[in-house]
N, C-alpha and C positions, 0 to 999 in steps of 0.2 A: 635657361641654358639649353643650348641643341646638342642631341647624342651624337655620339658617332655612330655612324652607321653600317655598322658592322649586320653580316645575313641573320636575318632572326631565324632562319632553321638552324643557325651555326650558335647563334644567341643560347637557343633552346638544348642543345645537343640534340636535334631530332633528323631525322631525313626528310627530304620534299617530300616521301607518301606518309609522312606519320599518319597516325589515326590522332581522330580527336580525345579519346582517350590516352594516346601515349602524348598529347603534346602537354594535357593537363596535369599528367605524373610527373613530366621533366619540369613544367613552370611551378609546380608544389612543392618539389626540390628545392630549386634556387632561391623562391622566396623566402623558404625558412633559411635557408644556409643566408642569404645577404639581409634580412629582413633589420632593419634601422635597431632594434630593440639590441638582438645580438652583435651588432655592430655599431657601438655608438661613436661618434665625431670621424665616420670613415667616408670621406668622400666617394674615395672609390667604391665602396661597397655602396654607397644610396644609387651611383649611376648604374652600378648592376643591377639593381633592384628595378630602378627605372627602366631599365632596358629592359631587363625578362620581362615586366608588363607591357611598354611596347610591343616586345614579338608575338608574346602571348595573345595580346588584344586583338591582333592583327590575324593569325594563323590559326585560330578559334571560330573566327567569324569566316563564313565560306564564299561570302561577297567581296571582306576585305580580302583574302589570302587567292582569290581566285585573280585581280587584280594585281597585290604583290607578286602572283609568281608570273604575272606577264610584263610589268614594268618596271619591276623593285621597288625601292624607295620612291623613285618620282612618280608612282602610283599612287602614291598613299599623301592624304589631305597632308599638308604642313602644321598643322595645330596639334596631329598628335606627335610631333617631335619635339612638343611644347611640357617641360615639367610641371609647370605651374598646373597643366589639364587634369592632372594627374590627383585622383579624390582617391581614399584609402578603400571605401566602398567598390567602385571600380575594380582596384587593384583586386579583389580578396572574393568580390563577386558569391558564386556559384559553388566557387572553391572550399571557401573556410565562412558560407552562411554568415552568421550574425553576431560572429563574435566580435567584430569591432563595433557594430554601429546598433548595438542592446538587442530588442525586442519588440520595436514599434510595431503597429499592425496595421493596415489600411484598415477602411470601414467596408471596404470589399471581399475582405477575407472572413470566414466563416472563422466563429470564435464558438468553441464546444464549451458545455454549459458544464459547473463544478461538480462534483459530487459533493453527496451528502453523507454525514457518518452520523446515527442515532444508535443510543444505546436503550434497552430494554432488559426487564427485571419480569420473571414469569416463574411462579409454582414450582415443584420436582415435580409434581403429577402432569402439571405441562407439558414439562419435560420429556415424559415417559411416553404421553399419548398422541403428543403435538395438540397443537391447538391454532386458529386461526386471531389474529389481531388486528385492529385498526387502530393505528396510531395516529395523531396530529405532529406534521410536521411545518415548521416553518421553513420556507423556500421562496427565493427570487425568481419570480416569471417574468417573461416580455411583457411589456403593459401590450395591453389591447386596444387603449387609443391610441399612442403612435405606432404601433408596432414595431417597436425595438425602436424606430428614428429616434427618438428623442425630443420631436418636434411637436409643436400642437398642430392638428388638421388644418389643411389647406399650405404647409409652409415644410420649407424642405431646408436640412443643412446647406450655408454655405462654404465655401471656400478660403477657407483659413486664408488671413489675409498675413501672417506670420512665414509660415510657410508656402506660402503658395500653392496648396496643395497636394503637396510631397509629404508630410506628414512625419518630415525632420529637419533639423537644420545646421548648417556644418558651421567649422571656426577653424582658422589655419591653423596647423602645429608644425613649424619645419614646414620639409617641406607636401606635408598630409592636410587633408581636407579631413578632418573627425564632424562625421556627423551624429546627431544625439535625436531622439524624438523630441519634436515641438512642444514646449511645455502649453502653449493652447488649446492645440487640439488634441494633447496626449496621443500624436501619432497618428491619428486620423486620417488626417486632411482637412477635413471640414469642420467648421464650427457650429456650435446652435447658438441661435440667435433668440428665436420666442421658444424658449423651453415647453412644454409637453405642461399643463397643468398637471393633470395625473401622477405622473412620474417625475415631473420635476427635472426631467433631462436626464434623468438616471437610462431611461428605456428600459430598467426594469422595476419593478414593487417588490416591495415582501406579504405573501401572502401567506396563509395557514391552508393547507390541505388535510385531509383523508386518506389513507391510504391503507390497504389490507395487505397483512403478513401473513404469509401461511407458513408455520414452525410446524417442520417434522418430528415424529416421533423419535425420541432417542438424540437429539441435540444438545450439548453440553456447552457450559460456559465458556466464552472468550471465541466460538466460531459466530463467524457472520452469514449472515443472507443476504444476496445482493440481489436486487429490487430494479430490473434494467428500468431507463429511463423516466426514472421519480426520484431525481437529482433537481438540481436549477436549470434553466432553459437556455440553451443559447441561444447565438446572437446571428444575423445574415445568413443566416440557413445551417448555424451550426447544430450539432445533436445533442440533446440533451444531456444530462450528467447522468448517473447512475445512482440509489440509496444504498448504504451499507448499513444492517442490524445488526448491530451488537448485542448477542445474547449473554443474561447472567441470570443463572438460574438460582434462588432463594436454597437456602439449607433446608433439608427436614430433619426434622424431631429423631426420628429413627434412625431411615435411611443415608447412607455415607454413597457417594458414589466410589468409584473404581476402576477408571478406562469403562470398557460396559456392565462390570459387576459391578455388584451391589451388595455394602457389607450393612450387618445389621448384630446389634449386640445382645444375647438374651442372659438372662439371669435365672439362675434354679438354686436350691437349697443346698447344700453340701451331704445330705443322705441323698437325695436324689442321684446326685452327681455318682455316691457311692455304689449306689446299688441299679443303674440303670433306671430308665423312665420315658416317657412320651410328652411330648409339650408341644403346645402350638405356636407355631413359628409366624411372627408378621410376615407377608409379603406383598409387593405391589398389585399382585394380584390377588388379596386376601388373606387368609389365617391358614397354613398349610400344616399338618402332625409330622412329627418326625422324632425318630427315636434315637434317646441318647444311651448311649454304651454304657456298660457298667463302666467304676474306677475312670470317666472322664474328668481329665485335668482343665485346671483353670486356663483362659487365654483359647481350648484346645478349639480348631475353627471345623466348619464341616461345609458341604457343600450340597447347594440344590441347583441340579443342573437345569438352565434355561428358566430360570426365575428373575434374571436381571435385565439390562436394559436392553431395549429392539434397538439391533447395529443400523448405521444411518447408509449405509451398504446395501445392495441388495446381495439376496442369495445368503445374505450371511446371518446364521443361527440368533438367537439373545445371549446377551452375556448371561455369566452364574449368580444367584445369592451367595454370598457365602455367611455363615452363623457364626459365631466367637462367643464362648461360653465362656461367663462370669460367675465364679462360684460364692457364694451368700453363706457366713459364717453365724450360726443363731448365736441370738442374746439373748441376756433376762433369763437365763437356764434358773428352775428350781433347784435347790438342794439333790435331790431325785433325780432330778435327770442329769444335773453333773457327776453323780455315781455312775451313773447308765453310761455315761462320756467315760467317764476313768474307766470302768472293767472292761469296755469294749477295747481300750486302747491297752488294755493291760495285756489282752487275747490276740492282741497283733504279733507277726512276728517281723524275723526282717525283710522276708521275703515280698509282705505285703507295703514296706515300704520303703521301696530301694533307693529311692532319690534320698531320703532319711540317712540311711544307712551309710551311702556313699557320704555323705555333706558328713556323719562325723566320724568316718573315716577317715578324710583327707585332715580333720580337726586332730586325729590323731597322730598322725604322721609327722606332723608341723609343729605342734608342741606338745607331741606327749603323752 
């Protein structure tokens, strides 16, 4: 079918000086406003649609449009006044990328290589000091005999004979041209023909590396390290991938973490607790005294400043220990010393024990 030929800057709403930028905002417009999908079974809406490509095609290109605006229409070859010419690719171009015609990639385009994500299990003392690691990873490199071709030496891909080279291939729909990557050369263009012994035509292997991590001091579970370029390899001069460590750091026995503190639970006797006392406190850095108050209650916490973990910050202090004191109620009392228990308890008054006092107070209140 031939258009009418109506002025493509009239087509476009633009003026003879648009810029190339505004002529590609007004053809973004119209294609979505008349685009077949929003408009189905509308003749008149596909010939506008044909047409904004038309003008488009034409006032884009600075060879064609420099032509149109000296002869019009009889400037312009007669085959683009042809719908059938008319591929959806074409149409969508520059404009809207890839969204119709997938993801193919030529063998000329640099493909960047994947990352890698490993997880790792290390100490609390690890943890605290840092420590340096070599891990084994498995990773896809280029082979080394074709180097990335795919082909065995002396022999080079040829030319998809599916595609022809173009490294997709269309099918009418209406009146669109859909094209899809060539299921041969998976987008390519070219095909192998004597595969790569090595590689087997993959162009890449899977190998086992080596590689050293150096974990800072003071890194905590579920942060990573990322490892530039000790990922997989890419392909026609793409960049490598990047590694991601995933750190989990093992529980200690003692120690609890806490953002950068550090909680630790100690245990003493119940005269202790009563009467005051000194005990030695674990800490990561050793066995430190510290004295506990008389009448310390159970649960009650204390705090040693810059005894916890080195911030992964600079400039910024260590977190605290803090202590949580568990109080130990004796067993197995002789006869004798359960008297010594009662008279001491007989000698109390309420003042010495007001949490008591209160709990059956409120018992009396309530019933009586």
């Amino acid at each position: 079918m031939t258009l009418r030929k109506e002025d493509y800057y009239n087509v476009l709403k633009v003026s003879k000086n648009a810029s190339e930028q505004e002529i590609k905002k007004s053809y973004r417009k119209l294609a979505h406003l008349y685009h077949p999908d929003k408009n189905p079974d509308n003749k008149e809406a596909e010939e506008k649609f044909k047409e904004a490509y038309l003008a488009y095609s034409t006032l884009i290109d600075p060879q064609k449009r420099k032509s149109y605006d000296q002869f019009g229409h009889a400037g312009m070859d007669s085959s683009n006044m042809n719908s059938s010419s008319i591929n959806i690719n074409d149409i969508f171009g520059d404009i809207f990328g890839d969204i119709f015609h997938g993801n193919s990639r030529r063998q000329s385009s640099p493909e960047p290589g994947k990352d890698i994500h490993y997880s790792l299990n290390i100490d609390f003392n690890e943890s605290i000091y840092g420590v340096v690691k070599i891990i084994n990873i498995p990773r896809k490199e280029m082979c080394s005999v074709c180097m990335g071709n795919g082909t065995q030496p002396g022999s080079q891909p040829i030319v998809c004979n599916i595609c022809n080279g173009r490294g997709e291939v269309s099918t009418m729909k209406g009146f669109f041209a859909i094209s899809q990557a060539c299921h041969k050369c998976q987008g390519s263009g070219k095909y192998i023909l004597n595969k790569c012994f090595e590689c087997n035509g993959n162009k890449m292997k899977n190998v086992n590396v080596s590689v050293k991590v150096s974990i800072p001091s003071g890194i905590d579970s579920n942060m990573k390290i990322k490892i530039n370029g000790e990922g997989e390899s890419g392909l026609f001069g793409g960049v490598k991938g990047d590694l991601y460590v995933l750190i989990y750091v093992k529980p200690h026995k003692m120690f609890k973490r806490k953002n950068n503190n550090i909680l630790c639970d100690v245990l003493i006797s119940c005269t202790k607790a009563i009467t005051g006392c000194t005990v030695d406190i674990p800490t990561i850095d050793g066995k430190v005294e510290m004295k506990i108050p008389p009448s310390t209650q159970p649960g009650a916490i204390f705090r040693l400043k810059e005894r916890g973990m080195p911030s992964l910050k600079k400039g910024y202090s260590r977190g605290d220990q803090l202590v949580r004191m568990h109080i130990e109620i004796p067993q197995h009392l002789s006869a004798e010393q359960s008297q010594i228990i009662k008279d001491f308890d007989t000698s109390l008054n309420k003042s010495s024990l007001p949490k008591t006092e209160k709990f059956l107070q409120e018992i009396k209140i309530l019933f009586g």
